[in-house]
C-alpha positions as CSV (number, residue, x, y, z in Angstrom):
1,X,0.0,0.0,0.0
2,X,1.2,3.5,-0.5
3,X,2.7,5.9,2.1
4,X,2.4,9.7,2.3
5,X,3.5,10.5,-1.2
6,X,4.7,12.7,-2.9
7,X,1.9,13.6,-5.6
8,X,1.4,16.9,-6.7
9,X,-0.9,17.2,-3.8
10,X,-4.5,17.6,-4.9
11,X,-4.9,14.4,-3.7
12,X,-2.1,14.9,-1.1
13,X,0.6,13.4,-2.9
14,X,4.4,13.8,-2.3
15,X,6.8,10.8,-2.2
16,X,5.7,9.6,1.2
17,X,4.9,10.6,4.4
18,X,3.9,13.6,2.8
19,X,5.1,15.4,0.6
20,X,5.5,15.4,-3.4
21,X,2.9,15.1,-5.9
22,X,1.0,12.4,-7.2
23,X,3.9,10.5,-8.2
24,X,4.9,9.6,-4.9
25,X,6.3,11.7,-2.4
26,X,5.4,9.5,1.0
27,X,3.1,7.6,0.0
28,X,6.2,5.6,-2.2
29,X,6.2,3.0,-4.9
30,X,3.3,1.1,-3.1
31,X,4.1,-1.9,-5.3
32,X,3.4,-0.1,-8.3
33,X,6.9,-0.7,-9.4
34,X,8.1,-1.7,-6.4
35,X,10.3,-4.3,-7.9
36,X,12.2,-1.9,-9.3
37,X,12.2,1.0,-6.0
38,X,15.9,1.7,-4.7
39,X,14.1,2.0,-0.7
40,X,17.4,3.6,1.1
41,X,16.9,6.5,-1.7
42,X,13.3,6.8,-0.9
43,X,13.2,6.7,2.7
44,X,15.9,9.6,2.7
45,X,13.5,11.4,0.5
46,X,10.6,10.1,2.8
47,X,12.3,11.6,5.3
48,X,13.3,15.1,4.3
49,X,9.9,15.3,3.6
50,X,8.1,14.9,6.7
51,X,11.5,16.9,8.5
52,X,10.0,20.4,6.3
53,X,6.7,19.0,7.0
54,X,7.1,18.6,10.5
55,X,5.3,21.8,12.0
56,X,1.8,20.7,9.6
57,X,2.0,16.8,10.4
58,X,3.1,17.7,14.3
59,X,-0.3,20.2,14.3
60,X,-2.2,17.9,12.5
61,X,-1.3,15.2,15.0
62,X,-1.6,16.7,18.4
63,X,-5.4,18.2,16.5
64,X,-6.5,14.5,17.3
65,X,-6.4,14.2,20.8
66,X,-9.5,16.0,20.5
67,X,-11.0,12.9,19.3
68,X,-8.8,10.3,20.7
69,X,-6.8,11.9,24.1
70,X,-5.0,9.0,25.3
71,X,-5.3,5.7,22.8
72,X,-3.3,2.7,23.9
73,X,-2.5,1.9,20.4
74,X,-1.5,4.0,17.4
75,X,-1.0,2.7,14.3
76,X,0.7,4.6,11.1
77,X,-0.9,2.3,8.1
78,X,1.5,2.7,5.5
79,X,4.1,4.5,7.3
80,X,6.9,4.4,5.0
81,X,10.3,5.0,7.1
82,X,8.1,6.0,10.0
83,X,8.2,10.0,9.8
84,X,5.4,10.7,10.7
85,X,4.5,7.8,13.5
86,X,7.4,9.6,15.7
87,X,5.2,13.0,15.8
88,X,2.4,10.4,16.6
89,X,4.4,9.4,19.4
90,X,5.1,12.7,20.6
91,X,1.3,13.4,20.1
92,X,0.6,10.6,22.3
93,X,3.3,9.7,25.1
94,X,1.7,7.0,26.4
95,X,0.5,5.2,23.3
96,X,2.5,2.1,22.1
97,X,3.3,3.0,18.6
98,X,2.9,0.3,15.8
99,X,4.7,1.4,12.0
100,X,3.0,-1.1,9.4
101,X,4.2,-0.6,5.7
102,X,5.0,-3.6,3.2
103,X,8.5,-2.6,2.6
104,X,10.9,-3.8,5.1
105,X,13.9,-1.6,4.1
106,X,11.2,1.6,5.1
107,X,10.8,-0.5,8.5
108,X,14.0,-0.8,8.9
109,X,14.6,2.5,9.1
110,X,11.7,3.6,11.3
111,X,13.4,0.6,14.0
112,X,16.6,2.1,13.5
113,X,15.0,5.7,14.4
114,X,13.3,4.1,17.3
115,X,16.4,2.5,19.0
116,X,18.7,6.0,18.3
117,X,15.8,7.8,20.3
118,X,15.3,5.2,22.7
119,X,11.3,4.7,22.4
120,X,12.2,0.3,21.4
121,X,9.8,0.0,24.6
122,X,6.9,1.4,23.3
123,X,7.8,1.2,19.2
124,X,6.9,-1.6,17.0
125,X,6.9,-2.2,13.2
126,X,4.5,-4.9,11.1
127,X,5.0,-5.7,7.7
128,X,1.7,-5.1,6.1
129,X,0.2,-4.0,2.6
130,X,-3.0,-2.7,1.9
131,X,-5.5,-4.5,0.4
132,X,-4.3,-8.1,1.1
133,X,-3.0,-7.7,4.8
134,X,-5.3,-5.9,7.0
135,X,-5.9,-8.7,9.2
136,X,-1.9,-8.2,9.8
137,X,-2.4,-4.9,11.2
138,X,-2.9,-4.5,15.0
139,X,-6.1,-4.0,16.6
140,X,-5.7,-0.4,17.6
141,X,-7.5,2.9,18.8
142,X,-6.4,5.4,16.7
143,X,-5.7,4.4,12.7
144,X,-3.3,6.6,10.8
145,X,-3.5,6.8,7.1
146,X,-1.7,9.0,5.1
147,X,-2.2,9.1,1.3
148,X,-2.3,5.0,1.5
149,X,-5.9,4.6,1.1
150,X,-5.5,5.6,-2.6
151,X,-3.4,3.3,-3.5
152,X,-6.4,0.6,-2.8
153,X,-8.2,-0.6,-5.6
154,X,-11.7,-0.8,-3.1
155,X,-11.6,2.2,-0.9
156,X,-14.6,1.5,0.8
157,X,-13.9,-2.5,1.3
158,X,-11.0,-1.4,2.7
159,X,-12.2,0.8,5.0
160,X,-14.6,-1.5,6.2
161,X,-11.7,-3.7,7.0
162,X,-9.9,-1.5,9.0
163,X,-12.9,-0.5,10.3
164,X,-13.2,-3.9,11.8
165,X,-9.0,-3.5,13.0
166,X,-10.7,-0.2,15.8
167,X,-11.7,-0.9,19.2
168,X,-14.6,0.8,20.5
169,X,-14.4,4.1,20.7
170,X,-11.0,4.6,18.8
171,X,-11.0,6.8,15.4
172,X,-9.5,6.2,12.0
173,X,-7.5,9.5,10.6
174,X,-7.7,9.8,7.0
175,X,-5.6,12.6,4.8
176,X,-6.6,12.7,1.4
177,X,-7.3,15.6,-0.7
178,X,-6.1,18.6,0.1
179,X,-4.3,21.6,-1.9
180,X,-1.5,20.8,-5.0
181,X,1.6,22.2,-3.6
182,X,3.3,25.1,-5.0
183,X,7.2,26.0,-5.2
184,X,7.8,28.8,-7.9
185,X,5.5,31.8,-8.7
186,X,3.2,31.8,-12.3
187,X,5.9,33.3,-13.9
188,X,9.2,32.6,-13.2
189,X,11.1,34.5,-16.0
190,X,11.5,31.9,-18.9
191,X,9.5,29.8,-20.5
192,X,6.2,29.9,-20.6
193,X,4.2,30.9,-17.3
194,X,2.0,28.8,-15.3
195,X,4.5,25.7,-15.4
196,X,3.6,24.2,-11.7
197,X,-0.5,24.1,-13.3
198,X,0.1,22.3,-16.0
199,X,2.6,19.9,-14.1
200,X,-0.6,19.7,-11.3
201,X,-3.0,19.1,-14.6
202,X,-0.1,15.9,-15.7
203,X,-0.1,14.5,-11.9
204,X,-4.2,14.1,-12.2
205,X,-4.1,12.7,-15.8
206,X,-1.4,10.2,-13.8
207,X,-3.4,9.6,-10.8
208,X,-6.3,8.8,-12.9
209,X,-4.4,5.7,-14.9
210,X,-2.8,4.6,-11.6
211,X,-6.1,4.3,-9.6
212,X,-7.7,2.6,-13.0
213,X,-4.7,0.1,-13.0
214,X,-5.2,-1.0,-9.5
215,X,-6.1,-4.9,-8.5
216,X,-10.0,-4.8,-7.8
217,X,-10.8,-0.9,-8.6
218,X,-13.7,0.6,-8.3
219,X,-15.0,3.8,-9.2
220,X,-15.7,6.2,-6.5
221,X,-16.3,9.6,-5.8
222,X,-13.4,10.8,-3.6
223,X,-16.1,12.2,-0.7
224,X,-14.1,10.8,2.3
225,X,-16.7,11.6,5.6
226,X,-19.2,9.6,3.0
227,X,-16.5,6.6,2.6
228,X,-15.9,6.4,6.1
229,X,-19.8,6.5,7.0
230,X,-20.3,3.4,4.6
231,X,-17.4,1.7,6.6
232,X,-20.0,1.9,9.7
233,X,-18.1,4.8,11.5
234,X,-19.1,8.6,12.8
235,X,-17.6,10.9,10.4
236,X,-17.0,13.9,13.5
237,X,-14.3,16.5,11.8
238,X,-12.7,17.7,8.9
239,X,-9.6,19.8,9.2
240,X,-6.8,21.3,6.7
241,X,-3.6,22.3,7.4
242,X,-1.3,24.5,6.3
243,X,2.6,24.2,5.3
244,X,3.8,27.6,4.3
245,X,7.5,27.8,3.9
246,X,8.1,31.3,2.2
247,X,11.4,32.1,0.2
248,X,14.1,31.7,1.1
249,X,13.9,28.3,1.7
250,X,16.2,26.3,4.0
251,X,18.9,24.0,2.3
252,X,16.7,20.8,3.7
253,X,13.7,22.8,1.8
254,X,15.9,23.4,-1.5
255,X,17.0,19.9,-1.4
256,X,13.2,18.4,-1.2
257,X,11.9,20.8,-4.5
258,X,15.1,19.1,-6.3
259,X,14.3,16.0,-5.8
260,X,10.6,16.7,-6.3
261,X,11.2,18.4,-10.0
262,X,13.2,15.5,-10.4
263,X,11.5,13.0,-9.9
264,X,8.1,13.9,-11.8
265,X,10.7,15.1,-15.1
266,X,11.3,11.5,-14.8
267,X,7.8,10.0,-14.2
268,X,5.9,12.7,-17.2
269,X,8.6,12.8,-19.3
270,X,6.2,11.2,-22.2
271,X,3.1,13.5,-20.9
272,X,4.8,16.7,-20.6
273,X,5.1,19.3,-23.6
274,X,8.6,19.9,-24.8
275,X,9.0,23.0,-24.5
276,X,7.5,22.7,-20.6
277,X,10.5,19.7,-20.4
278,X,12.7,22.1,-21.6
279,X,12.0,24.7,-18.5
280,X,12.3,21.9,-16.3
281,X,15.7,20.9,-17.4
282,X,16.6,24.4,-17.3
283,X,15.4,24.1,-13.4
284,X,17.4,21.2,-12.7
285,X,20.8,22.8,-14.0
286,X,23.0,23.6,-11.4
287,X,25.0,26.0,-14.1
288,X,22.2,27.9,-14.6
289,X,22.4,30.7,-12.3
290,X,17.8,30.6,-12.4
291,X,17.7,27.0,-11.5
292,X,16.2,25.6,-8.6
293,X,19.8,25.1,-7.2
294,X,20.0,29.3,-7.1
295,X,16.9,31.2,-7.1
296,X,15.9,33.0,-4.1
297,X,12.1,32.9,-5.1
298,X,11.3,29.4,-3.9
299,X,8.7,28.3,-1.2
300,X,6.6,25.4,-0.1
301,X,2.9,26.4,0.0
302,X,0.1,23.3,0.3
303,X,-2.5,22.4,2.8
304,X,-3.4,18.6,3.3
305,X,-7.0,17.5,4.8
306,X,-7.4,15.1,7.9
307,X,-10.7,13.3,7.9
308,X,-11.8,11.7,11.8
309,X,-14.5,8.9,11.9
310,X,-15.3,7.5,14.9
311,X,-16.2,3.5,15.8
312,X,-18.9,4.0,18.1
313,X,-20.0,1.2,21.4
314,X,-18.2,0.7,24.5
315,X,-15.6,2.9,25.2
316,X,-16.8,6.0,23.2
C-alpha cells in the first residue's frame, strides 16, 4: 500500500509521508513498481519530507487528541520509514506506537530511528500491505493513514476492514485531498508561465491511470466523511492544514523541490510538452544561475486534509 506521497498534492501526494505530488512523495512505490524501487533513496527522501513537514504533520497530529486523548495503540498504516509515527508518538506519550508498511527496508529504518531515540519500549513495526493484509495490522484505537488509502483498488472494502482493526471508541484519521503544492510563482522568467498548473494538470491525468490500473478498482467519488460512513463509523471533523514555507527556503527545503522536480521530469517525461520539459531541465541545471539550485524565489505552499470517523460502542 502506498505511504504519504509525494503527488502533486490535490490528492495529497508527495513521495511519502507527505510530501511530493501524485507521483509519490510518502506515500512511495506502493508496489506499483516496487520491484524496481531503490528504498534507502526513498526513505531519505521520505524523510526530508516529513522533516519540512514537520510543524503541519506535528499540528495535524496533536489536533487528534480532541477525538482520541490517550489511545493505547496507534498505528501509522503505510508508514513508510516511520516519519510521521514519531510526531504520533510525541502526540501521544503513552501510546505504544505500531509502523505497518509492506516494505521492510522503510521498517527498517523507522526501528533504527526508534532504537537512536530510545522509544524500542513502546515502538513496534508490522510488515503489512493494503488490500491483502489488514488482518496483519494490529487491533488499535487510533488508525493513521496517510495518502495509502489511494493506493487501494476498493476504498470503501477497505475501509470497512480496518474498520473492523478499531476498538470501540478509537477513530481512524484519514488525509486525502487537500491543496496541490506550490514551489515557484506563475511566472518565473523563462519559458512559458504557469509551469507548476500544468505539471498539477499531468499529476491528475497520472493519478487517474494509476487508480484505473489498480487490483479490484472501483470507481468512487473521492467524498471521504461519506466513505468512512459506509465503513459503519461517525464521520465527527474535517480539518486542513497549512505548510507555508516562504522564500528563502532552508537547504533541507531546496533539497526536497530538487528532488521533487526531479523526480516527476522522470515520471511525465512522455506527458509533458517539450518546451514545458525544456523549462524543467533548465530548473534542474546547477549551471544555470535561475535554477532551482539558485533562485531566491522558492517556497513550499500546500495544505493537506485530515478526515476523523469514529467506531462508536463501548468505550466511546
Amino acid at each position: 500500500m502506498g505511504h504519504q506521497h509525494t503527488h502533486g498534492q490535490s490528492h495529497g501526494r508527495t513521495p511519502g509521508q507527505g510530501g511530493p505530488s501524485h507521483g509519490h512523495g510518502h506515500g512511495h512505490g506502493h508496489g506499483h513498481d516496487g520491484e524496481d524501487m531503490d528504498w534507502a533513496t526513498m526513505g531519505a527522501m521520505l524523510e526530508r519530507y516529513a522533516e519540512i513537514a514537520a510543524p503541519m504533520y506535528g499540528e495535524a497530529a496533536a489536533w487528534l487528541r480532541t477525538w482520541v486523548p490517550e489511545p493505547g495503540v496507534v498505528v501509522d498504516v503505510g508508514s513508510g520509514p516511520g516519519a510521521i509515527s514519531f510526531l504520533l508518538a510525541d502526540a501521544f506519550p503513552k501510546a505504544r506506537i505500531v509502523a505497518a508498511d509492506p516494505e521492510e527496508p522503510l521498517l527498517e529504518r523507522a526501528r533504527d530511528r526508534a532504537a537512536r531515540e530510545g522509544l524500542t519500549d513502546r515502538f513496534d513495526t508490522v510488515r503489512a500491505a493494503l488490500p491483502d493484509a489488514i488482518d496483519d495490522v494490529p487491533a488499535a484505537d487510533l488508525l493513521w493513514l496517510c495518502r495509502s488509502l489511494h493506493h487501494v483498488g476498493d476504498q470503501g472494502a477497505a475501509l470497512n476492514a480496518l474498520s473492523d482493526r478499531l476498538a470501540p471508541g478509537g477513530a481512524i484519521a484519514l488525509l486525502e485531498g487537500g491543496l496541490g503544492t506550490r514551489y515557484l510563482p506563475r511566472d518565473i522568467g523563462f519559458g512559458r508561465p504557469g509551469l507548476l498548473a500544468r505539471l498539477e494538470a499531468t499529476d491528475e491525468e497520472w493519478f487517474t491511470g494509476m487508480r484505473a490500473g489498480l487490483p479490484g478498482s472501483k470507481d468512487a467519488a473521492e467524498d471521504w466523511p461519506a466513505l468512512l460512513t459506509g465503513a459503519g463509523l461517525r464521520h465527527v471533523a474535517t480539518r486542513s492544514f497549512l505548510l507555508d514555507l516562504p522564500a528563502p527556503l532552508s537547504d533541507t527545503a531546496r533539497a526536497h523541490v530538487l528532488e521533487e522536480f526531479t523526480r516527476r521530469r522522470a515520471m511525465h517525461e512522455e506527458r509533458v510538452a517539450p518546451d514545458d520539459l525544456a523549462t524543467i531541465d533548465r530548473l534542474l541545471d546547477e549551471n544555470d544561475p535561475q535554477s532551482l539550485h539558485h533562485r531566491p524565489d522558492l517556497f513550499v505552499l500546500t495544505a493537506q486534509t485530515v478526515h476523523v470517523a469514529v467506531k462508536d460502542g463501548v468505550g466511546a
